[in-house]
N, CA and C atoms as an extended XYZ file, in Angstrom:
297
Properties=species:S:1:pos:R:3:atomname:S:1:resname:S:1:resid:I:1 pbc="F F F"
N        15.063        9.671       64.740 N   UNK     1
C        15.668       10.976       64.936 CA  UNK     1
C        14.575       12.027       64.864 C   UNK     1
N        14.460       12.665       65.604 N   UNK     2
C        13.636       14.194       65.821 CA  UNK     2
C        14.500       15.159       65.905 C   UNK     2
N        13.561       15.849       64.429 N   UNK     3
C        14.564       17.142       64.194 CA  UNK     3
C        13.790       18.487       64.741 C   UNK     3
N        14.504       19.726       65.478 N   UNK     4
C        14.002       20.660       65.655 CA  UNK     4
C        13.982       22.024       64.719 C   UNK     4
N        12.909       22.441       65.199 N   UNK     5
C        12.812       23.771       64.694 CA  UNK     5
C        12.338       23.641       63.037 C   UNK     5
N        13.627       24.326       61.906 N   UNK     6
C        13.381       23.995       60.988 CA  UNK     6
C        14.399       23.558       59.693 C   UNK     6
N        14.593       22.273       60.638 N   UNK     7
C        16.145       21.263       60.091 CA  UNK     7
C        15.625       20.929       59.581 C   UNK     7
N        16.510       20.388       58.407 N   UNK     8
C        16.014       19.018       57.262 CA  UNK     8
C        16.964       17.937       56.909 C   UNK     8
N        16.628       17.221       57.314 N   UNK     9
C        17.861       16.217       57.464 CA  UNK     9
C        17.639       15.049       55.911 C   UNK     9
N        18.946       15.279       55.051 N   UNK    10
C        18.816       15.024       53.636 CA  UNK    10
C        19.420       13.717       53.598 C   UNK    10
N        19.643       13.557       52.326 N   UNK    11
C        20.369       11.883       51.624 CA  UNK    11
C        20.735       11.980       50.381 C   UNK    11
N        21.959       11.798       49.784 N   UNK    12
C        22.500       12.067       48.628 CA  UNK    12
C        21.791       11.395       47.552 C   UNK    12
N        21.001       12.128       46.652 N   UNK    13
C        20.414       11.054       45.827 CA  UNK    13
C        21.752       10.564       44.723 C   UNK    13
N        21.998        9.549       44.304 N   UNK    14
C        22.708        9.310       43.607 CA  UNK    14
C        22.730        9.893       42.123 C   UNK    14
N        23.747       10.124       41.544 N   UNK    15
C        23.799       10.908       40.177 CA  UNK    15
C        23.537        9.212       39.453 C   UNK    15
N        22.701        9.145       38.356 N   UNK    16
C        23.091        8.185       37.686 CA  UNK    16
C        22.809        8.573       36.114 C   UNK    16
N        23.611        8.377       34.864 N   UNK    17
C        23.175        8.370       33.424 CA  UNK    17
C        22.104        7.225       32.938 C   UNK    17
N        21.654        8.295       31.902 N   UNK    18
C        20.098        7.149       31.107 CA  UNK    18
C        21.055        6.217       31.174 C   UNK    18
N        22.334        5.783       30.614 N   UNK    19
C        22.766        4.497       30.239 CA  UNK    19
C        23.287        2.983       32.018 C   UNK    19
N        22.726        4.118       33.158 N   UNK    20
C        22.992        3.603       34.757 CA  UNK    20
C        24.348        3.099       35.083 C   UNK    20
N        25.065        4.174       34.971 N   UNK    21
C        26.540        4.580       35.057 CA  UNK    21
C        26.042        5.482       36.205 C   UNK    21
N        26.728        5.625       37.877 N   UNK    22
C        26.767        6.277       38.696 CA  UNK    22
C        27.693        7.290       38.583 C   UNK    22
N        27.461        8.153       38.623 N   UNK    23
C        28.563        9.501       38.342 CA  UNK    23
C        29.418        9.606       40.010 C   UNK    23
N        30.531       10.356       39.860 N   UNK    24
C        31.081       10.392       41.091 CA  UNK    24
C        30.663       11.249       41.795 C   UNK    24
N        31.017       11.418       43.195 N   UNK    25
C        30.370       12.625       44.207 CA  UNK    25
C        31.440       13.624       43.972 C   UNK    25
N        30.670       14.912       43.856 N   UNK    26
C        31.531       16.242       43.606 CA  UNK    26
C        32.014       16.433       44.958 C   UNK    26
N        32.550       17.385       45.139 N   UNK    27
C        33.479       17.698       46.632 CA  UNK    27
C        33.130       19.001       47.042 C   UNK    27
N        32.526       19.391       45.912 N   UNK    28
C        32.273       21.020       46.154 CA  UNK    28
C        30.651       21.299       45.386 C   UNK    28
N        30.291       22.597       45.572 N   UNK    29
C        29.373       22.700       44.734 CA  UNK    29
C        27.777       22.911       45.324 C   UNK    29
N        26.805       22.368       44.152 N   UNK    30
C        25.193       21.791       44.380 CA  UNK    30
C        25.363       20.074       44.342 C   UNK    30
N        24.355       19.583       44.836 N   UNK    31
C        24.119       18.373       44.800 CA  UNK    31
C        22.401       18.176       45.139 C   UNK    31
N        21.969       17.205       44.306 N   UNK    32
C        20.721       16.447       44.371 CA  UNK    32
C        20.797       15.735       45.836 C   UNK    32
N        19.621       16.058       46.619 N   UNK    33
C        19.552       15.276       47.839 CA  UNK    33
C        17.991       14.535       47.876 C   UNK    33
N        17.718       14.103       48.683 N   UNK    34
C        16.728       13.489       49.038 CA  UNK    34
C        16.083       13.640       50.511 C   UNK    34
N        14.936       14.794       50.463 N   UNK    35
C        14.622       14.617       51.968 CA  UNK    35
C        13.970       13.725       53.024 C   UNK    35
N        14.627       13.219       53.749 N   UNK    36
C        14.658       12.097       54.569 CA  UNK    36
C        13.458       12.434       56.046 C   UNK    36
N        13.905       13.568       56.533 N   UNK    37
C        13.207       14.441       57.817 CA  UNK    37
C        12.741       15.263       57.718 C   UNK    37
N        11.992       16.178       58.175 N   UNK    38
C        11.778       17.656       58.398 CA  UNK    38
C        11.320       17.795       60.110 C   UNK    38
N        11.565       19.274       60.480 N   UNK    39
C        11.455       19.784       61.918 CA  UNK    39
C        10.032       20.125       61.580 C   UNK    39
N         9.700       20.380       62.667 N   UNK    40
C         8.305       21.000       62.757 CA  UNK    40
C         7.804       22.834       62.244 C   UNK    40
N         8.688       23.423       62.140 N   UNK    41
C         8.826       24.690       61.756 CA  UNK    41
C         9.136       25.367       62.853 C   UNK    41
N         9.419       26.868       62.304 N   UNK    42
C        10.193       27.586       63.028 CA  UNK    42
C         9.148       28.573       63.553 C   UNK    42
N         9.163       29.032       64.879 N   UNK    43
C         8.120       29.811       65.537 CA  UNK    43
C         8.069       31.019       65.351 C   UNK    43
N         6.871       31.408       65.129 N   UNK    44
C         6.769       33.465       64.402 CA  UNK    44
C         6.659       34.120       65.960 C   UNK    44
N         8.047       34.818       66.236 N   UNK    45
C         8.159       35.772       67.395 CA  UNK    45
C         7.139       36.195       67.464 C   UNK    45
N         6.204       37.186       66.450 N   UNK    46
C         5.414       38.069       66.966 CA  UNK    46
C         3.469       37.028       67.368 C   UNK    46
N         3.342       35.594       66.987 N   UNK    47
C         2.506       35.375       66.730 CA  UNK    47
C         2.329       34.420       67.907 C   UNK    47
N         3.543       33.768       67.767 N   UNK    48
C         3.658       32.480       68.668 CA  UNK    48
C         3.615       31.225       67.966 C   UNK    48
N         3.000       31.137       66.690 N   UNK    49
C         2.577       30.020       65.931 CA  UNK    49
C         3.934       29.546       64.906 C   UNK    49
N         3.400       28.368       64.796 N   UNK    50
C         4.701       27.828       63.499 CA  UNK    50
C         4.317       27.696       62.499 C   UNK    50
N         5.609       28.237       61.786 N   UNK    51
C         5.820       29.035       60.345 CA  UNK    51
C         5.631       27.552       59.632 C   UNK    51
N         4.687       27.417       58.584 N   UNK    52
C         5.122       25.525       57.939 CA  UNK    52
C         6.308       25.303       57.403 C   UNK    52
N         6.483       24.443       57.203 N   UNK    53
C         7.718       24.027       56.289 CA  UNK    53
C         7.372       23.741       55.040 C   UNK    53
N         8.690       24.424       53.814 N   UNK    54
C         7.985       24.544       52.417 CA  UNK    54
C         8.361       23.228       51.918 C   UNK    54
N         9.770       22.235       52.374 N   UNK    55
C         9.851       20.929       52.048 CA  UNK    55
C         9.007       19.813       52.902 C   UNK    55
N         9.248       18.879       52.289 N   UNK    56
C         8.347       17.851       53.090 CA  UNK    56
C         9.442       16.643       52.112 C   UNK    56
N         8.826       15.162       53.634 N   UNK    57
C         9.435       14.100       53.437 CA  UNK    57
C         9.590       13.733       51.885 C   UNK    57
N        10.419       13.197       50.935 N   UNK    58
C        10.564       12.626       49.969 CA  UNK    58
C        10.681       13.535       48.465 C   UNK    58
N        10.789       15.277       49.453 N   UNK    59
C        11.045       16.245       48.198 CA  UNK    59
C        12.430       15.760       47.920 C   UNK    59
N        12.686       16.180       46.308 N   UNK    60
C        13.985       15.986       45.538 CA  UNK    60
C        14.274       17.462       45.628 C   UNK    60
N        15.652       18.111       46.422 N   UNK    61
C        15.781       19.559       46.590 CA  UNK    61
C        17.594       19.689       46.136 C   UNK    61
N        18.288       20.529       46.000 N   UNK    62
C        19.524       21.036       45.420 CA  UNK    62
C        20.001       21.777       46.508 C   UNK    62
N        20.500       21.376       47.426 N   UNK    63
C        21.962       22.292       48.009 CA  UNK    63
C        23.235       22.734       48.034 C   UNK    63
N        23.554       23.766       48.060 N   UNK    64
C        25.227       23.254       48.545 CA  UNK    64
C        25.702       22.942       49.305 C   UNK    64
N        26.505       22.145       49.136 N   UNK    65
C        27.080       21.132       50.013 CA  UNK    65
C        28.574       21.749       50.828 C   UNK    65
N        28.872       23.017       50.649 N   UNK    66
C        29.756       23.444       51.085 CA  UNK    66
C        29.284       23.843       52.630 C   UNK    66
N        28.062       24.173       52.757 N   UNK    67
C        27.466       24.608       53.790 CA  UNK    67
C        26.814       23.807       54.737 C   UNK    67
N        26.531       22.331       53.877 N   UNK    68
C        25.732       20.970       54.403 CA  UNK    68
C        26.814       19.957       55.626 C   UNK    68
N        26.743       20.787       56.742 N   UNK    69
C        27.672       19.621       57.685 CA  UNK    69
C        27.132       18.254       57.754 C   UNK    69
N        28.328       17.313       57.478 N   UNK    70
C        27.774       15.306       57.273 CA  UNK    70
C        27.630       14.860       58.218 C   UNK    70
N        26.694       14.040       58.436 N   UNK    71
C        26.284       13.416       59.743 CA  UNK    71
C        26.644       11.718       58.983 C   UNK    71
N        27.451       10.743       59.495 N   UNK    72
C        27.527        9.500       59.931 CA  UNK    72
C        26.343        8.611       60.918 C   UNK    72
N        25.587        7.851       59.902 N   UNK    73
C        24.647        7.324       61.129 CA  UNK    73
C        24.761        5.778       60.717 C   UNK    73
N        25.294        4.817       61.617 N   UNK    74
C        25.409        3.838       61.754 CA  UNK    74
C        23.935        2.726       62.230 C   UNK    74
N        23.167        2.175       60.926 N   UNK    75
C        22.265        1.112       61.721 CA  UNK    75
C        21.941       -0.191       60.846 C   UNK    75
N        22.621       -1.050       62.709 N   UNK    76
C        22.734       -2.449       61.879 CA  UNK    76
C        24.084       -3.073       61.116 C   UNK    76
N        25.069       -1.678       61.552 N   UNK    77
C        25.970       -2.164       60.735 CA  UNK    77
C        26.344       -1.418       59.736 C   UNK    77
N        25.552       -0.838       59.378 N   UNK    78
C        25.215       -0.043       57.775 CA  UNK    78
C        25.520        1.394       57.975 C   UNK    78
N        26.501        2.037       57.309 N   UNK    79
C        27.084        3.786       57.787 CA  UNK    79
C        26.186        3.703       56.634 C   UNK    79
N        25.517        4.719       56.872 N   UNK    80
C        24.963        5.925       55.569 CA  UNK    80
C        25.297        7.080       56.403 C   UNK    80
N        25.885        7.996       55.295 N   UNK    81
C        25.778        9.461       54.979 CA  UNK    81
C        24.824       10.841       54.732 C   UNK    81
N        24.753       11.478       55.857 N   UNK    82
C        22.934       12.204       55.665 CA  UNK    82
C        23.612       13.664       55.590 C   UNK    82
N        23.040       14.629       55.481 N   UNK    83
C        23.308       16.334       56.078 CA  UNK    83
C        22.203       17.301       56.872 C   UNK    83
N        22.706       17.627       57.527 N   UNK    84
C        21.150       18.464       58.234 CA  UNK    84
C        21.897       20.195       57.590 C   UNK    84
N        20.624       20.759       57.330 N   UNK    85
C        20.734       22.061       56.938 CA  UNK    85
C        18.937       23.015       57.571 C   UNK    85
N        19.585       24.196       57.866 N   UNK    86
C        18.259       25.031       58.039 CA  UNK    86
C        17.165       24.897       56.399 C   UNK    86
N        15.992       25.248       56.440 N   UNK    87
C        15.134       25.093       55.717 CA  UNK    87
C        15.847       25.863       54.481 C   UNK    87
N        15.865       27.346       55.147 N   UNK    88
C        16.378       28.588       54.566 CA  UNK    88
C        18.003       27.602       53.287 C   UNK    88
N        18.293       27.496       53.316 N   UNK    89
C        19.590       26.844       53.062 CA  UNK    89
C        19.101       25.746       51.680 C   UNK    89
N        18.240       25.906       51.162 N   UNK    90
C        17.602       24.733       49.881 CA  UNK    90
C        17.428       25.923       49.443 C   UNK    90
N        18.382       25.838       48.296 N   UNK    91
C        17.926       26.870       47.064 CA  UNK    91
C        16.906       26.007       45.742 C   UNK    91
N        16.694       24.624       45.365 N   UNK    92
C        15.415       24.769       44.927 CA  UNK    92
C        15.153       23.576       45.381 C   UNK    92
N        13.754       23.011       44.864 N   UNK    93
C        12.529       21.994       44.927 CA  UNK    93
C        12.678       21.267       43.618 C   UNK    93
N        12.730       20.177       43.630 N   UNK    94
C        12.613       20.200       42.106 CA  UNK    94
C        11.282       19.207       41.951 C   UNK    94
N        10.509       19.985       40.800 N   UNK    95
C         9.243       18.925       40.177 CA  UNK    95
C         9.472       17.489       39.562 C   UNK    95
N         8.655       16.578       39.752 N   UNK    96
C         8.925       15.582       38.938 CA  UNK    96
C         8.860       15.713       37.812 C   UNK    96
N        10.300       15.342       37.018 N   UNK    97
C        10.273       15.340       35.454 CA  UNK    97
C        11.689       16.144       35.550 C   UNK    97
N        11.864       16.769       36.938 N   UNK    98
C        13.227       17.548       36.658 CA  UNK    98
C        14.684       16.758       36.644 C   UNK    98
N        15.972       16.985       36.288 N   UNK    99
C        16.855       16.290       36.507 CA  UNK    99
C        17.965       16.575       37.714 C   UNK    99
């Protein structure tokens, strides 16, 4: 999949407790994702050049998911569940060590 502009196409990281009990998926809200893709960035009208992108493959980032339309991608057999969202649209990054 090639994403344009400055999509990011995510993956639900799973909630799990120290004790590895999977928590359920909220319906509403933030959620822990996992970035899967990124677009190439978005082009500066006045410059011509592209703007970078502040995520990159394998950041752990927090969206809401009210705004995150689900994409169904079938391979092999196997449905997984992804979301594409504009860059703009990740309210944070999180460092390793965060929860």
């Amino acid at each position: 999949m090639i994403l344009t502009q400055d999509k990011v196409l995510l993956e639900i990281k799973e909630d799990k407790t120290a004790g590895g009990i999977y928590m359920p998926e909220k319906k509403s809200g933030t959620r822990n994702f996992t970035v899967v893709a990124v677009g190439p960035g978005r082009m500066n009208p006045y410059t011509g050049k592209r703007i970078p992108m502040s995520v990159k493959v394998g950041d752990r980032v927090i969206v809401d998911t009210t705004i995150a339309p689900e994409l169904t991608i079938t391979t092999n057999g196997e449905k997984k569940k992804y979301y594409i969202i504009p860059e703009k649209e990740v309210q944070y990054i999180l460092e390793i060590g965060d929860n």
